[in-house]
C-alpha positions as CSV (number, residue, x, y, z in Angstrom):
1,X,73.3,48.1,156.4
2,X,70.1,48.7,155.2
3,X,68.6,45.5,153.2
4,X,68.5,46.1,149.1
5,X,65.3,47.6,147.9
6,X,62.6,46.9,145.6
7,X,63.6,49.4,142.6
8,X,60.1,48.5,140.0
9,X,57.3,47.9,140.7
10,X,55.3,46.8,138.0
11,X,51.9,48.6,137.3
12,X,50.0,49.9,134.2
13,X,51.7,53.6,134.5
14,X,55.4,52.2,134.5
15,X,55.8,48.9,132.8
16,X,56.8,51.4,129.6
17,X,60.1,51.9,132.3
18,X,60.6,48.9,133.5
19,X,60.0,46.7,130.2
20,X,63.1,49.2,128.9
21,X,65.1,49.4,132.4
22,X,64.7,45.4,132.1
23,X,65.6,45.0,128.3
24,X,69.0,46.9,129.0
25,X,69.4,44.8,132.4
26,X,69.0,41.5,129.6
27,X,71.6,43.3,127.8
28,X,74.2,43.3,130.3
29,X,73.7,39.4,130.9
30,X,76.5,38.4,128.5
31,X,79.5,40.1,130.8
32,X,78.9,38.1,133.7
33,X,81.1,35.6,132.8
34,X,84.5,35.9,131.1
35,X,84.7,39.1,132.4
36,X,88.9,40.6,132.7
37,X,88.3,44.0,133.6
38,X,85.6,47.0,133.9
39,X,85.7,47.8,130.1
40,X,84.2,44.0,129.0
41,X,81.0,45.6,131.3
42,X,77.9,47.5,130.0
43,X,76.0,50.4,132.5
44,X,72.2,51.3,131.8
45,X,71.8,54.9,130.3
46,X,69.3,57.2,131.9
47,X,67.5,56.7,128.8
48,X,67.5,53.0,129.3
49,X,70.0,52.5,126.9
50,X,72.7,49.5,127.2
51,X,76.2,51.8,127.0
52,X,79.3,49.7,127.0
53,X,82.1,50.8,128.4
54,X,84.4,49.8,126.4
55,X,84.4,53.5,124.9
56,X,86.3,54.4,127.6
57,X,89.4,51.8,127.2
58,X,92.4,54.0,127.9
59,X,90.8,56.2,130.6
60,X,90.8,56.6,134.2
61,X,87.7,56.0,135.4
62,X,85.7,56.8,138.7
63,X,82.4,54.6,139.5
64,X,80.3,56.5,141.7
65,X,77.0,55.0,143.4
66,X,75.2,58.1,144.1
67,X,72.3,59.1,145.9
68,X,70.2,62.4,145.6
69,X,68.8,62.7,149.1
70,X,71.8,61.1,151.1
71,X,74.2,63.4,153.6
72,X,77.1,62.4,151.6
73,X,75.0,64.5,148.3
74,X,77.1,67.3,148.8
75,X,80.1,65.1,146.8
76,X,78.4,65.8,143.8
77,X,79.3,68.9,143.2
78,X,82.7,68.0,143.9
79,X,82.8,65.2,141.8
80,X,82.0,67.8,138.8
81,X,84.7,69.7,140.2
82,X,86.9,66.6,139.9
83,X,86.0,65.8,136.4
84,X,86.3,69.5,135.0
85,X,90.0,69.3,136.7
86,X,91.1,66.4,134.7
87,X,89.0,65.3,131.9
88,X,91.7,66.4,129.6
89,X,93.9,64.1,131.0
90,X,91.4,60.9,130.1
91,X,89.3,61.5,133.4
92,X,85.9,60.2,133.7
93,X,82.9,59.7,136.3
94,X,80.0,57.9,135.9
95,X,77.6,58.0,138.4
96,X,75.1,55.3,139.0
97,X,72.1,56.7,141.0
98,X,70.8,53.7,143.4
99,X,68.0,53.1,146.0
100,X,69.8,50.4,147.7
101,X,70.7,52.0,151.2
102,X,68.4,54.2,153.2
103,X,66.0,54.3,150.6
104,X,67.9,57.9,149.3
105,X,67.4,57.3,146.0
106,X,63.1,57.0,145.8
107,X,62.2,59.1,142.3
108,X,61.3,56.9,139.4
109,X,63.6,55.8,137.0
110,X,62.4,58.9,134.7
111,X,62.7,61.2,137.2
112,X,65.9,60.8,138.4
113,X,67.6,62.9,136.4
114,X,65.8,65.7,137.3
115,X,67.7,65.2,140.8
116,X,70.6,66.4,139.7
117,X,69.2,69.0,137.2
118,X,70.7,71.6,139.7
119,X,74.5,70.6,139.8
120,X,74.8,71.5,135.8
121,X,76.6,68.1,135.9
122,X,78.6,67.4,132.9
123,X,80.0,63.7,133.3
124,X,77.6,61.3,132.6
125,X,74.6,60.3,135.1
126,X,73.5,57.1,134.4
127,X,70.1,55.1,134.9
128,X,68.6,54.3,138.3
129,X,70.0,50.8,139.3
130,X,71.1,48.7,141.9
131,X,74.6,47.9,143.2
132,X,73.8,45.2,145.9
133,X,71.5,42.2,145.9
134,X,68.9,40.0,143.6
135,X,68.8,42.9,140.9
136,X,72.9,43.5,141.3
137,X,74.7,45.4,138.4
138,X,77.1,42.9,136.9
139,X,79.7,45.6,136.9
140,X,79.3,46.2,140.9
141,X,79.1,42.3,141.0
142,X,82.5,42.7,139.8
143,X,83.9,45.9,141.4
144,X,83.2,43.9,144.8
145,X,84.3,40.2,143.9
146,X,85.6,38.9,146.8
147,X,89.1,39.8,148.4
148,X,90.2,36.7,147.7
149,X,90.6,37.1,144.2
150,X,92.4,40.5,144.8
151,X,96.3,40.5,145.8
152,X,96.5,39.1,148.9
153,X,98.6,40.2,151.9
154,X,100.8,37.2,153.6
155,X,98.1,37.2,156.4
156,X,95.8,36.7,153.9
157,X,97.2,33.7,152.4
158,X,96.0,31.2,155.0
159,X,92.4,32.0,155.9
160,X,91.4,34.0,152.3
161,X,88.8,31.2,151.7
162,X,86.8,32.2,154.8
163,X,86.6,35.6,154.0
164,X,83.0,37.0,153.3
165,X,82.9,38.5,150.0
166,X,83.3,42.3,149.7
167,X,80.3,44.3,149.3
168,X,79.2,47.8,148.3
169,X,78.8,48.8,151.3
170,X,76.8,52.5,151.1
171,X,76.2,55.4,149.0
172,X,79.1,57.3,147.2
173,X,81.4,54.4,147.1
174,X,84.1,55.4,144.9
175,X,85.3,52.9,142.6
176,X,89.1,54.3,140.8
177,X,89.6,52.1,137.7
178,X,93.1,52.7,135.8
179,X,93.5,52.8,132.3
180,X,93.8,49.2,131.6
181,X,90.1,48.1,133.6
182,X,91.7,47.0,136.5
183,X,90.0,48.1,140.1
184,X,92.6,50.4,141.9
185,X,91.1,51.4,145.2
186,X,88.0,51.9,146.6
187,X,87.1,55.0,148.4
188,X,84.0,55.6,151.0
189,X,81.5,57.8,151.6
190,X,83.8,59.3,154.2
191,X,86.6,60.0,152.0
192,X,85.4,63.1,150.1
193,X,86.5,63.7,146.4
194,X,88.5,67.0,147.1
195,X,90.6,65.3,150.2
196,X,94.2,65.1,149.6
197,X,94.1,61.2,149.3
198,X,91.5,61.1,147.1
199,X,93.6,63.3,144.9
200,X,96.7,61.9,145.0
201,X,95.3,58.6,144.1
202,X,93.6,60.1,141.2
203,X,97.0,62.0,140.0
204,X,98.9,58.1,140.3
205,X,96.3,56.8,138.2
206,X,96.4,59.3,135.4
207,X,100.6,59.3,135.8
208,X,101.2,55.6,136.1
209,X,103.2,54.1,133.8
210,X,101.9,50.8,131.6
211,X,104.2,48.5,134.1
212,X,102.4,50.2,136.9
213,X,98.8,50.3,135.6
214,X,99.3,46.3,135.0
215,X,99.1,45.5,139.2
216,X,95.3,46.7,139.8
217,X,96.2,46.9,143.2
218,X,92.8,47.9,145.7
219,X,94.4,50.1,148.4
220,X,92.3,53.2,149.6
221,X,90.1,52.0,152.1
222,X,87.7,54.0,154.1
223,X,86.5,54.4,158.1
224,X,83.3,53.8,158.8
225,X,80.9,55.6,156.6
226,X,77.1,55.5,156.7
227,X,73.7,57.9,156.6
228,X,72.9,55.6,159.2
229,X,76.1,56.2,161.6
230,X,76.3,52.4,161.7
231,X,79.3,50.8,163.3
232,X,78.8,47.7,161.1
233,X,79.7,49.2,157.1
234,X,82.4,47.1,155.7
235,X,85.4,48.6,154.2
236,X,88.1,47.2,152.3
237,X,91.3,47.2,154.1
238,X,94.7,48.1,151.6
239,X,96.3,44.8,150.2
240,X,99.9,45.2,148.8
């Protein structure tokens, strides 16, 4: 895995962006602790903005890092197809662009957006951030606690301590949140958002009933994906 990168650099012709990127960051301070689900979180608007997500209480929700210029890009458009398909059922995506792994992600904060200008994309595209390391989202802090604090498998029971905590591990990780905040699965770069078990764990979520929705049980893992074609991406194996 590529180390984190560097995502402002201050100068005279962008501290306007980064004193605003940095504001909202100072914003989103208060969540890190005492946090229950995804809703108690805030994201960064592409306009610098803090938006809380507690708007979206009720709602399936999918948490997208995305990256412009990675080989995976082409799940954009599907994503849109995604949301278009079930929005009406309390659907959403929000799509976090990063610059965190393979440097895919190199525009400006202002300039991002323009990116995507060509996908017509609908759901909301929020500001450029990072999901990994010093400058870590609280949110993605949170969507990749440690597997310990997740339900744990009888193997796991023993030897959870040791465990390394879980990380993003590349672009277009694909976070499924059900309607009460809790973190359902997880879903690589390798599992595409118009493949049948993408889907079908996107139809559960929507269908599940209250009883069901209360287990926040991570389960879609992934292979191996990577721009890179590294052997060494961590995934999140299914815990029941």
């Amino acid at each position: 895995m590529f180390g984190p990168q560097r995502l402002y650099v201050m100068n005279s012709k962008i501290r306007p962006t980064f004193l605003r990127v940095t504001l909202g960051l100072f914003a989103l301070a208060p969540v890190l602790h005492g946090a229950h689900n995804v809703f108690d979180f805030s994201l960064v608007s592409s306009d610098g903005k803090t938006l809380s997500l507690k708007q979206y209480s009720g709602k399936v929700l999918l948490i997208v890092n995305v990256a412009s210029q990675s080989q995976f890009n082409d799940q954009i458009a599907k994503l849109e197809i995604l949301y278009q398909k079930y929005q009406k059922q309390g659907f959403v995506v929000l799509a976090v662009p990063c610059n965190d792994f393979g440097k895919q992600e190199p525009e400006l904060p202002n300039d991002v957006a323009n990116s995507y200008a060509g996908f017509h994309l609908t759901f909301p595209l929020l500001g450029k951030s990072s999901v990994i390391g010093k400058d870590q989202l609280p949110l993605f802090k949170f969507l990749a606690k440690p597997k310990a604090e997740a339900k744990k498998t009888e193997a796991d029971e023993d030897d959870h301590d040791k465990s390394p905590p879980a990380e993003v591990p590349w672009n277009f990780s694909k976070y499924l949140v059900g309607r009460k905040g809790q973190v359902i699965s997880r879903f690589d770069a390798d599992v595409p958002p118009d493949s049948p078990v993408f889907m079908a764990a996107v139809e559960d979520a929507l269908n599940a009933k209250p009883e069901q929705d209360d287990k926040g049980t991570q389960r879609a893992a992934s292979v191996n994906p990577s721009d890179s074609k590294s052997s060494n991406m961590p995934s999140i194996r299914r815990v029941e």
